[in-house]
Biopython code that builds the backbone (N, CA, C, O; Angstrom):
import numpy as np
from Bio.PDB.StructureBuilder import StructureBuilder

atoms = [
    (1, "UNK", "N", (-84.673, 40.781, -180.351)),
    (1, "UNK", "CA", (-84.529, 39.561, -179.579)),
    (1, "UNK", "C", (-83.464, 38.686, -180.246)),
    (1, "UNK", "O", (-83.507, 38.565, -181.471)),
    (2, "UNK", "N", (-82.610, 38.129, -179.611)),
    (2, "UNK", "CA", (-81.471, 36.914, -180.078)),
    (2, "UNK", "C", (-81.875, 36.022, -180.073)),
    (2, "UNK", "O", (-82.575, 35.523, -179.192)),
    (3, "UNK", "N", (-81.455, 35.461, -181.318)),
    (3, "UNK", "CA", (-81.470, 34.245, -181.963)),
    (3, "UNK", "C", (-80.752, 33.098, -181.424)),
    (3, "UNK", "O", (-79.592, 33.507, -181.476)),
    (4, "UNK", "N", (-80.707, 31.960, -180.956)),
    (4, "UNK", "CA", (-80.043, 30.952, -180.863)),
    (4, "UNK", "C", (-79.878, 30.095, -181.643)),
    (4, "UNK", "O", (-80.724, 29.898, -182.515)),
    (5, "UNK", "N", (-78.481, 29.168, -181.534)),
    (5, "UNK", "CA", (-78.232, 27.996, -182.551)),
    (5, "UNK", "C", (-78.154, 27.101, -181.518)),
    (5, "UNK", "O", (-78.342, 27.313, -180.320)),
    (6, "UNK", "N", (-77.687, 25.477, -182.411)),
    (6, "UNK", "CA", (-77.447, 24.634, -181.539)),
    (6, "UNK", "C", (-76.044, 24.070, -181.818)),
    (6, "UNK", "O", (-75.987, 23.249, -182.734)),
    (7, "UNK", "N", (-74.753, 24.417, -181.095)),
    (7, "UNK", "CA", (-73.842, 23.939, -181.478)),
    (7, "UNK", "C", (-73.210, 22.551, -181.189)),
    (7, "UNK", "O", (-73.060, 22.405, -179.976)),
    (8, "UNK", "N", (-72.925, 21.821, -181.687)),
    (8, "UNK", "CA", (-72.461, 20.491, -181.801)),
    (8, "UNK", "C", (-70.778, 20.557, -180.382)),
    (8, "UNK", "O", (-69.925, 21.444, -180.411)),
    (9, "UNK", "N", (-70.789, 19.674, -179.619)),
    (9, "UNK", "CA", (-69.542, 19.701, -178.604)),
    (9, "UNK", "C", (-69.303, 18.738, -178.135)),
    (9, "UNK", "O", (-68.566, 18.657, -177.153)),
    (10, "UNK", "N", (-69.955, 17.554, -178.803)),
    (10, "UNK", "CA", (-69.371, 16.318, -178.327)),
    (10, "UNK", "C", (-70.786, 15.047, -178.476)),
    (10, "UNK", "O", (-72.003, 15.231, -178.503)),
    (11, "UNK", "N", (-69.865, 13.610, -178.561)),
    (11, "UNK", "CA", (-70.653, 12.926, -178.659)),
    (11, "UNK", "C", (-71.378, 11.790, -177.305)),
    (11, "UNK", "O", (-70.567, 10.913, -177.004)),
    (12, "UNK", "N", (-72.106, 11.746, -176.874)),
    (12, "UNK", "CA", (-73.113, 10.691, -175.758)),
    (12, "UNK", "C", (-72.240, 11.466, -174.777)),
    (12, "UNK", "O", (-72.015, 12.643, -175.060)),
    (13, "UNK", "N", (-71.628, 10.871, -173.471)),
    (13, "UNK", "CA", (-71.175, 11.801, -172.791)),
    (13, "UNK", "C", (-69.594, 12.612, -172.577)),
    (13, "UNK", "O", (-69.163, 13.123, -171.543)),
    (14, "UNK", "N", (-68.850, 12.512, -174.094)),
    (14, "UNK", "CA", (-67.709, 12.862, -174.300)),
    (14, "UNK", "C", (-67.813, 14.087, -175.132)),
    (14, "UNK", "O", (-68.183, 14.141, -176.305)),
    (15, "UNK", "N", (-67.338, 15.319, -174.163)),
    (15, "UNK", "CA", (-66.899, 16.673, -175.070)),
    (15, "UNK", "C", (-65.669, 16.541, -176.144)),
    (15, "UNK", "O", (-64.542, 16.078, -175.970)),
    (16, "UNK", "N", (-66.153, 16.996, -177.089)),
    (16, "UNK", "CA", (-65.120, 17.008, -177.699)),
    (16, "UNK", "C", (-63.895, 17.987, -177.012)),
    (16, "UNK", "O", (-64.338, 18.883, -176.293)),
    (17, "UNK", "N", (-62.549, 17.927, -177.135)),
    (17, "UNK", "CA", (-61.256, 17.946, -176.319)),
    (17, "UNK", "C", (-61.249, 19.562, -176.849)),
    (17, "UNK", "O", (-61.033, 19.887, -178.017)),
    (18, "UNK", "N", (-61.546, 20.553, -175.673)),
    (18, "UNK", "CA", (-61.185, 21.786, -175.756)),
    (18, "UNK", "C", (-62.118, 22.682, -176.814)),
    (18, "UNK", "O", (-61.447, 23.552, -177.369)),
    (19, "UNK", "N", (-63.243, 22.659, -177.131)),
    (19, "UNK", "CA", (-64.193, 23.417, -177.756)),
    (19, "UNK", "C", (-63.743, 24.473, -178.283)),
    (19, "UNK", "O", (-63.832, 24.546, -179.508)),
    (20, "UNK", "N", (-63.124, 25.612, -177.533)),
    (20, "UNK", "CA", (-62.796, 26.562, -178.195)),
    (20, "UNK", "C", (-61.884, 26.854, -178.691)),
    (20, "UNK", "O", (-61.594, 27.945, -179.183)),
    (21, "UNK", "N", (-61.032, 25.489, -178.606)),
    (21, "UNK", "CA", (-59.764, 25.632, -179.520)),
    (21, "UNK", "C", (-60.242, 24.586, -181.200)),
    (21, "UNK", "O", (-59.474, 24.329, -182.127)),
    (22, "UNK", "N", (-61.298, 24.307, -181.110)),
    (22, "UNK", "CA", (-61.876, 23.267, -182.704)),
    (22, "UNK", "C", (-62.952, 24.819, -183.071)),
    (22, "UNK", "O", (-63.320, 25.903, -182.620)),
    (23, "UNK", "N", (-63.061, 23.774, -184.356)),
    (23, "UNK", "CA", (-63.907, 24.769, -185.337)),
    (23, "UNK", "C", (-65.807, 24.261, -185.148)),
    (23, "UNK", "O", (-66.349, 23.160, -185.242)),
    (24, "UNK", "N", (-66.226, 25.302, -184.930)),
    (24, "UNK", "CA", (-67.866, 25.203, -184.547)),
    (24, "UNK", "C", (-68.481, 24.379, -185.492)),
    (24, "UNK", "O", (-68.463, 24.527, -186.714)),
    (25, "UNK", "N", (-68.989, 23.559, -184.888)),
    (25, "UNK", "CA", (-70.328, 22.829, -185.882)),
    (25, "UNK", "C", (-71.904, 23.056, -185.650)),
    (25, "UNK", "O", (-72.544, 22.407, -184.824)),
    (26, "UNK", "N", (-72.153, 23.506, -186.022)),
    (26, "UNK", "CA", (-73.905, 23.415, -185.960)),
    (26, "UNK", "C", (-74.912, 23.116, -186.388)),
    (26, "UNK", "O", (-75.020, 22.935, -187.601)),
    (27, "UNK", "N", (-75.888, 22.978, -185.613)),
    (27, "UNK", "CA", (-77.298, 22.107, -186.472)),
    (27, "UNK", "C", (-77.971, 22.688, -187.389)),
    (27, "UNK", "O", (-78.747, 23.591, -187.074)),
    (28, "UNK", "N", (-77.809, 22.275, -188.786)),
    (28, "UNK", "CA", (-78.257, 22.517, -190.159)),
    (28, "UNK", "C", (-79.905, 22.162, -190.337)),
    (28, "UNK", "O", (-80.819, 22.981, -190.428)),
    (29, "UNK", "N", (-79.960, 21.249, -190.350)),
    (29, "UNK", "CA", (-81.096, 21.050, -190.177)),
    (29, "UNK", "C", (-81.274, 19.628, -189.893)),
    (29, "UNK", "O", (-80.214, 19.003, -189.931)),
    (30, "UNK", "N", (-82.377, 18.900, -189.603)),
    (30, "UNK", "CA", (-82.710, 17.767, -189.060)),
    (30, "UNK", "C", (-83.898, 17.316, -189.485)),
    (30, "UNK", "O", (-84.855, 18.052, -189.247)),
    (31, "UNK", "N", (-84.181, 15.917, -190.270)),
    (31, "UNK", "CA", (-85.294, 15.569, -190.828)),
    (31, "UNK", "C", (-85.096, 14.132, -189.876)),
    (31, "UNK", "O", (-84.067, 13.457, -189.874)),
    (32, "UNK", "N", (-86.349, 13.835, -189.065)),
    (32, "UNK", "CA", (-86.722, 12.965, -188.384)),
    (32, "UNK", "C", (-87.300, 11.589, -189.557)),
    (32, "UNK", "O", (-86.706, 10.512, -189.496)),
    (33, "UNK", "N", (-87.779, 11.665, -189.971)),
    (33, "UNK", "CA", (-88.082, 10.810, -190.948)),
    (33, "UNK", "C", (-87.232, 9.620, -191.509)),
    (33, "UNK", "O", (-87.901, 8.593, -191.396)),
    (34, "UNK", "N", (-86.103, 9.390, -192.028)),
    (34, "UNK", "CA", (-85.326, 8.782, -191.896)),
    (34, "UNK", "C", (-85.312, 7.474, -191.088)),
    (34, "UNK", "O", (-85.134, 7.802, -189.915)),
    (35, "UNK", "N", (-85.402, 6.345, -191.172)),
    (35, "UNK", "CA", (-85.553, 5.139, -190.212)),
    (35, "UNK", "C", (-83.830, 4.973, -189.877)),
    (35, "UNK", "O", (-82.900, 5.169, -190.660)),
    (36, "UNK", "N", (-83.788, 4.638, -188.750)),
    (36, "UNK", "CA", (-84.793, 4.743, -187.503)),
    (36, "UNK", "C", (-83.664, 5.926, -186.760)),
    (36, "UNK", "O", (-83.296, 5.358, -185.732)),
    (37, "UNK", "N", (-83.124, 6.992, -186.815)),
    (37, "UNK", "CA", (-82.721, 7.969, -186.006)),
    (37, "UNK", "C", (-83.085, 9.289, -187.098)),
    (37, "UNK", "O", (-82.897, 10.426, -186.667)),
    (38, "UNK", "N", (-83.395, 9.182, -187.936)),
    (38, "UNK", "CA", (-83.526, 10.584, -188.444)),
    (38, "UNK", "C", (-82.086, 11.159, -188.904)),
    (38, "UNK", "O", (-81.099, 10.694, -188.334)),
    (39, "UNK", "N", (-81.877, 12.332, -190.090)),
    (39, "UNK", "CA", (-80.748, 12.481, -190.863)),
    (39, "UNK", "C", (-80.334, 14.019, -190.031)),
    (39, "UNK", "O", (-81.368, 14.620, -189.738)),
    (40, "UNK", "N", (-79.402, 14.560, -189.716)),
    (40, "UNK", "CA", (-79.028, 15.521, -189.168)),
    (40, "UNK", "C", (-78.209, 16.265, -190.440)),
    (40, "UNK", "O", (-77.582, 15.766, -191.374)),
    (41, "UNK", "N", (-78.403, 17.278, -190.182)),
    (41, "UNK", "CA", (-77.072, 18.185, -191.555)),
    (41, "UNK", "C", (-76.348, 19.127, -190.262)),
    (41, "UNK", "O", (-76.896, 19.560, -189.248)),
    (42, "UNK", "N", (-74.913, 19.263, -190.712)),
    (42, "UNK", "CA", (-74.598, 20.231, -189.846)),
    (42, "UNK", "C", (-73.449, 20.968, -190.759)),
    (42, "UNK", "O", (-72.756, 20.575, -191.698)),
    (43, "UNK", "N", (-73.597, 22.605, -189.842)),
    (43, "UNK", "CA", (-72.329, 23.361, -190.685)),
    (43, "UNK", "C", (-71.278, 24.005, -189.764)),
    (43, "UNK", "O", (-71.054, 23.843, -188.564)),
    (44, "UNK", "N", (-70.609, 24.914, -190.851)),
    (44, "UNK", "CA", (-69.321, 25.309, -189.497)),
    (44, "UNK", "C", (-69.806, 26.827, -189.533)),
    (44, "UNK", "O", (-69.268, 27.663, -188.807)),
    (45, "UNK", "N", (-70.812, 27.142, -190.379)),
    (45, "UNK", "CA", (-71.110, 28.746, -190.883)),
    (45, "UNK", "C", (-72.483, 28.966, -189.967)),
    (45, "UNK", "O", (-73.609, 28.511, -190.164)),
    (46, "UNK", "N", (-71.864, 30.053, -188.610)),
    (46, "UNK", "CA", (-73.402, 29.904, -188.404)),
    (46, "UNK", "C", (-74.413, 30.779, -188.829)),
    (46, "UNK", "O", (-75.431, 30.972, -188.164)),
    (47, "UNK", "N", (-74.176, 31.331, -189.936)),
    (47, "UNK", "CA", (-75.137, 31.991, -190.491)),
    (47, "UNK", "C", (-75.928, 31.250, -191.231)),
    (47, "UNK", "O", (-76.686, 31.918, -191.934)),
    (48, "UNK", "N", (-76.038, 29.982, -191.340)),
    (48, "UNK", "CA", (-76.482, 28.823, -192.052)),
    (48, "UNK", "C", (-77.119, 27.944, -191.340)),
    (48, "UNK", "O", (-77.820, 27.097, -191.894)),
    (49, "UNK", "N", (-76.995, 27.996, -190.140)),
    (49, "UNK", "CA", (-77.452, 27.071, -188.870)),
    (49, "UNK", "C", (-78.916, 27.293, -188.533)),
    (49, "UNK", "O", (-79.478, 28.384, -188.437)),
    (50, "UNK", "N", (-79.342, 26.321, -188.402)),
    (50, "UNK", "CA", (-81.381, 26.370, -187.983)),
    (50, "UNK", "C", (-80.983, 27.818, -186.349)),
    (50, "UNK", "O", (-80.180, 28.071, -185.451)),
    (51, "UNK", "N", (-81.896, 28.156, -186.808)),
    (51, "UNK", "CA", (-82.311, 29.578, -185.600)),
    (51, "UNK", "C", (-83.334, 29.162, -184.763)),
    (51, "UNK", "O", (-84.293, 28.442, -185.042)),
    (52, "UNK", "N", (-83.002, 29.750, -183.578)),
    (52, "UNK", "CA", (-84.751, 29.106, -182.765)),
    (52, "UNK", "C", (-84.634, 30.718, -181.532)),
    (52, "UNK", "O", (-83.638, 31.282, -181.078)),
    (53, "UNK", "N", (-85.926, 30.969, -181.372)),
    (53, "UNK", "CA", (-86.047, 32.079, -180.652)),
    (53, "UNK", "C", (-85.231, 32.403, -179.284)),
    (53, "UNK", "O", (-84.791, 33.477, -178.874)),
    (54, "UNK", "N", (-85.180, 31.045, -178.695)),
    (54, "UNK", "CA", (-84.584, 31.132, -177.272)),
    (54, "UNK", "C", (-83.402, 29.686, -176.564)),
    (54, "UNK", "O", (-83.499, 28.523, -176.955)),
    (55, "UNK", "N", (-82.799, 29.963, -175.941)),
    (55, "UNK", "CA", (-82.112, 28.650, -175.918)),
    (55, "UNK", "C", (-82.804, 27.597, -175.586)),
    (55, "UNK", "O", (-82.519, 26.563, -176.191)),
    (56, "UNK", "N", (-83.842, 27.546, -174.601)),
    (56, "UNK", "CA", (-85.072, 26.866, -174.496)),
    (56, "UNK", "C", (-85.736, 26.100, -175.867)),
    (56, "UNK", "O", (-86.113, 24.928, -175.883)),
    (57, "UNK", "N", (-85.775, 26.829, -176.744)),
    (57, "UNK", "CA", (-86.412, 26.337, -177.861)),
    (57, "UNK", "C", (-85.379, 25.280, -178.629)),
    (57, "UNK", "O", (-85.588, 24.148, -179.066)),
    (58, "UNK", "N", (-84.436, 25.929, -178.620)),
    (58, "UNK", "CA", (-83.223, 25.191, -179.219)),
    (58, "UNK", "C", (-83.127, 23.664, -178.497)),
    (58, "UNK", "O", (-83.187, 22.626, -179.156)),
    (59, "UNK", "N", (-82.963, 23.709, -176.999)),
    (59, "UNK", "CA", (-83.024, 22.901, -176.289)),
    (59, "UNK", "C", (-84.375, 21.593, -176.303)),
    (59, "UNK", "O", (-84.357, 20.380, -176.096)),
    (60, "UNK", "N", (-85.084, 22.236, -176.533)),
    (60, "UNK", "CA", (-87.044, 21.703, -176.951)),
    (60, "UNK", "C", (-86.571, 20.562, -177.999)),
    (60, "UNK", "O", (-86.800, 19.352, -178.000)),
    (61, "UNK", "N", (-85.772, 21.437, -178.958)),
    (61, "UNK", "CA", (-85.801, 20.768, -180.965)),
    (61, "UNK", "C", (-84.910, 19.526, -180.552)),
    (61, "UNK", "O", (-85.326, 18.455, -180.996)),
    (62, "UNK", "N", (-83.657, 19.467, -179.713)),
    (62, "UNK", "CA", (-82.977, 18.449, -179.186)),
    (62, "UNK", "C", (-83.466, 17.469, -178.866)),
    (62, "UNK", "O", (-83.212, 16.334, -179.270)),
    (63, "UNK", "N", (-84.481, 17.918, -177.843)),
    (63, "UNK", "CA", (-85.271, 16.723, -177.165)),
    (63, "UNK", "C", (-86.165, 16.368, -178.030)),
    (63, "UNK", "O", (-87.103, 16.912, -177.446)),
    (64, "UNK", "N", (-86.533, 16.015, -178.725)),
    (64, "UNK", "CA", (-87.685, 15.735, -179.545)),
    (64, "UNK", "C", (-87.413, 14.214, -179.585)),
    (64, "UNK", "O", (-86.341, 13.626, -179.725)),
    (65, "UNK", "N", (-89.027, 13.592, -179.380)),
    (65, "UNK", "CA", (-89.293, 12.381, -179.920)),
    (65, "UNK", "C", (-89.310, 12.075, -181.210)),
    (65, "UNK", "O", (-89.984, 12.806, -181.936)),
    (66, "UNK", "N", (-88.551, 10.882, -181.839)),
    (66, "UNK", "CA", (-88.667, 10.441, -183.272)),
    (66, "UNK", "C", (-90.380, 10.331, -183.600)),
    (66, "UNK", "O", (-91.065, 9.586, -182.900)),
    (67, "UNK", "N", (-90.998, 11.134, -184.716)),
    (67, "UNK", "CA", (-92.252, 10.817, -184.744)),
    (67, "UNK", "C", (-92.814, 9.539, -184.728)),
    (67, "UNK", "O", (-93.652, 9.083, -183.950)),
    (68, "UNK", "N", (-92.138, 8.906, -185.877)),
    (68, "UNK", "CA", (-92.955, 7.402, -186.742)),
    (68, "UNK", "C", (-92.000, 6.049, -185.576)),
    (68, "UNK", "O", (-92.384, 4.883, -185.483)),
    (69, "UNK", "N", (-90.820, 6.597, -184.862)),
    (69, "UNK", "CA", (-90.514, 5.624, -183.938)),
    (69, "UNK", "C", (-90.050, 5.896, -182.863)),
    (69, "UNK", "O", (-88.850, 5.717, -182.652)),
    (70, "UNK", "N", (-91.071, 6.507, -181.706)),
    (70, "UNK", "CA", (-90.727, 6.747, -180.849)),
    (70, "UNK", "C", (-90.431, 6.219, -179.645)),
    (70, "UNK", "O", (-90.343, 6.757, -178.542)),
    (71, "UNK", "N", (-90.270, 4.969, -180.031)),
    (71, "UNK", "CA", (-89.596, 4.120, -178.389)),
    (71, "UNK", "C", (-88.508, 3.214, -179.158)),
    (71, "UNK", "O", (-88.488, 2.648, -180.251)),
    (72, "UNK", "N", (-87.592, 3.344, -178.055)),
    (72, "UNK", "CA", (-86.099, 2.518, -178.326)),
    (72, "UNK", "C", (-86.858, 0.803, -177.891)),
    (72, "UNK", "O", (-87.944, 0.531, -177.379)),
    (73, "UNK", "N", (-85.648, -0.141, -178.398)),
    (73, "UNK", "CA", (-85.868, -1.474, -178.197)),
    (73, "UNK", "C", (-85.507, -1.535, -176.376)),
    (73, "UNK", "O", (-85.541, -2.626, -175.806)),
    (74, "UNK", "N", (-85.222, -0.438, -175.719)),
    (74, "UNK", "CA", (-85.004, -1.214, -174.218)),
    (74, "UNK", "C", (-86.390, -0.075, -173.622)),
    (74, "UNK", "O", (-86.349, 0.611, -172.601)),
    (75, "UNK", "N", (-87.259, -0.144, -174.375)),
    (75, "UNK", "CA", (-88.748, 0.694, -173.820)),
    (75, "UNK", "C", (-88.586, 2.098, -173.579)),
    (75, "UNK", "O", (-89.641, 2.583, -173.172)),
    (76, "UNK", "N", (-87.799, 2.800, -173.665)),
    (76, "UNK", "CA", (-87.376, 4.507, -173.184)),
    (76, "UNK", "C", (-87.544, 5.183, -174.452)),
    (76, "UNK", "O", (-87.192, 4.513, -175.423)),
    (77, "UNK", "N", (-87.908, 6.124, -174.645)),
    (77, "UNK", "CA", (-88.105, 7.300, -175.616)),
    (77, "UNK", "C", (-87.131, 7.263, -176.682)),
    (77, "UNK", "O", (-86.060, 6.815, -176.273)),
    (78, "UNK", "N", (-87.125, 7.585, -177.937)),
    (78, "UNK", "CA", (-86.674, 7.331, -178.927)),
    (78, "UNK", "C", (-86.169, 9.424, -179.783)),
    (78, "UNK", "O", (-86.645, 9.987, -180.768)),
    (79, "UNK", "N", (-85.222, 9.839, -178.908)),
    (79, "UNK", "CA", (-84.426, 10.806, -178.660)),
    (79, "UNK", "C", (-83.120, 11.125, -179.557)),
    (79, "UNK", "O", (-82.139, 11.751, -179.154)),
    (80, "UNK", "N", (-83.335, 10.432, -181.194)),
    (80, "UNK", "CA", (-81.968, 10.970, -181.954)),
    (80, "UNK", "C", (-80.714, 11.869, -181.374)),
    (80, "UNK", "O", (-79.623, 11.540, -180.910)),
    (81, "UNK", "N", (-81.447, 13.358, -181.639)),
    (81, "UNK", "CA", (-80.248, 14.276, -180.984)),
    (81, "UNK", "C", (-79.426, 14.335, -179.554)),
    (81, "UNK", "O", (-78.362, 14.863, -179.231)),
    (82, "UNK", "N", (-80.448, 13.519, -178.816)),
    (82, "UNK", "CA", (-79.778, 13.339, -177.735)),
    (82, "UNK", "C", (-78.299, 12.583, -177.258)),
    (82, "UNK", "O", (-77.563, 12.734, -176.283)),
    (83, "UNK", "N", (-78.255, 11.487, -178.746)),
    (83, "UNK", "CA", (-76.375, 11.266, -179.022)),
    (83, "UNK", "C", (-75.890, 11.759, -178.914)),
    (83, "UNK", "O", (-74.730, 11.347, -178.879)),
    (84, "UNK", "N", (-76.129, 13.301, -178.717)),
    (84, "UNK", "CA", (-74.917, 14.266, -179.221)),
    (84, "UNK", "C", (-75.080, 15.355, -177.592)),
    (84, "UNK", "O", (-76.148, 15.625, -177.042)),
    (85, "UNK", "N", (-73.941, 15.718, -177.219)),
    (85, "UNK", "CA", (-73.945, 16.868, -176.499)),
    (85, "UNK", "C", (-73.991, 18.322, -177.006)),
    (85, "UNK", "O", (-73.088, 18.616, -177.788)),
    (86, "UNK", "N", (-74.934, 19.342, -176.682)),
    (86, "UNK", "CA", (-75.558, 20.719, -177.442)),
    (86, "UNK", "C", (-74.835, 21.583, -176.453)),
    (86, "UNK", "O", (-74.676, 21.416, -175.244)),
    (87, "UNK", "N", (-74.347, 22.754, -177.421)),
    (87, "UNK", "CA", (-74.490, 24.194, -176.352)),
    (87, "UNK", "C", (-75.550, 25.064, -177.082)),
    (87, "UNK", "O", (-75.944, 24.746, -178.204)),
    (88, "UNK", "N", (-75.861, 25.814, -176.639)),
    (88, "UNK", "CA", (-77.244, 26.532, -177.194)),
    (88, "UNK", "C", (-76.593, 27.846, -176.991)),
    (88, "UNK", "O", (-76.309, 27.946, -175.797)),
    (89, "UNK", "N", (-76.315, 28.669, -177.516)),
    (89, "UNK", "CA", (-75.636, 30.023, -178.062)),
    (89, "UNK", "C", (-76.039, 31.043, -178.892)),
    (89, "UNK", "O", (-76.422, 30.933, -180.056)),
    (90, "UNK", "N", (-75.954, 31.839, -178.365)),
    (90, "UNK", "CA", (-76.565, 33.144, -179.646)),
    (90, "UNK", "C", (-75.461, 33.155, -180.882)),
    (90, "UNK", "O", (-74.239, 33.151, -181.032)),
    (91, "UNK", "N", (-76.947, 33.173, -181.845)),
    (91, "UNK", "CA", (-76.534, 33.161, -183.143)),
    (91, "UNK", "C", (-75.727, 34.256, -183.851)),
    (91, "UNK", "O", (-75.442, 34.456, -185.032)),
    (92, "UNK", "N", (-75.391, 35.061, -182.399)),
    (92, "UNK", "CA", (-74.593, 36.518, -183.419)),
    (92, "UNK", "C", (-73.114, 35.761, -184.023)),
    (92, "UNK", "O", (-72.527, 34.825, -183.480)),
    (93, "UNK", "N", (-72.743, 36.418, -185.218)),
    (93, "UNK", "CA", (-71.591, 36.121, -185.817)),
    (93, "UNK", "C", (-70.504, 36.911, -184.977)),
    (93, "UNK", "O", (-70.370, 38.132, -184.894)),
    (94, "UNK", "N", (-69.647, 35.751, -184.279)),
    (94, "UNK", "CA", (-68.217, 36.296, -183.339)),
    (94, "UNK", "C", (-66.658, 36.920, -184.683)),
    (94, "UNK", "O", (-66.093, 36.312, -185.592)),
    (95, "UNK", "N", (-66.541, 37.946, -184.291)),
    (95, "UNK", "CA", (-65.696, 38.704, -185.007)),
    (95, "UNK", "C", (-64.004, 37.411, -184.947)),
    (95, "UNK", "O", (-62.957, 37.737, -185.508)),
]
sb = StructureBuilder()
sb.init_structure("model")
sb.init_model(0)
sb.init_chain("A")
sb.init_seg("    ")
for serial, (resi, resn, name, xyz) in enumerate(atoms, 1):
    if name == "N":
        sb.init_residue(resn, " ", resi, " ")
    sb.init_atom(name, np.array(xyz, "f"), 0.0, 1.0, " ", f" {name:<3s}", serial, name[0])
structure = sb.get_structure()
């Protein structure tokens, strides 16, 4: 079964300019804890990148509510990764 990552492509609703001509970033790991958005790590190696079973899952870890603060000051869900625009991609290493 393939592995998925979560690759980094832009920030709120701006792709970064031409994806496959920049160098991949991906989600390293992510500690929610952190006041008040939680600390993200990211790499360019995706053999280093958090794995998740399905793009679904990958997609799941994105959406996640901040545990300890989960509502924004205008009342709506409190959604860190969601700053960021995701592609969800198999984790095979491209030659």
């Amino acid at each position: 079964m393939a592995e998925y990552v979560a690759r980094l492509v832009g920030v709120g609703n701006t792709l970064f300019y031409d994806i496959d001509e920049q160098p991949a970033v991906y989600l390293k790991g992510y500690d929610p804890e952190p006041e008040p958005t939680g600390r993200a790590v990211y790499t360019e190696v995706i053999t280093d990148a958090m794995k998740f079973a399905s793009g679904g899952d990958a997609m799941g870890f994105t959406l996640q509510v901040h545990p300890t603060n989960p509502t924004r000051p205008d009342g709506r869900p409190n959604k860190p990764l969601t700053a960021y625009c995701w592609l969800f991609e198999p984790a095979e290493v491209k030659a």
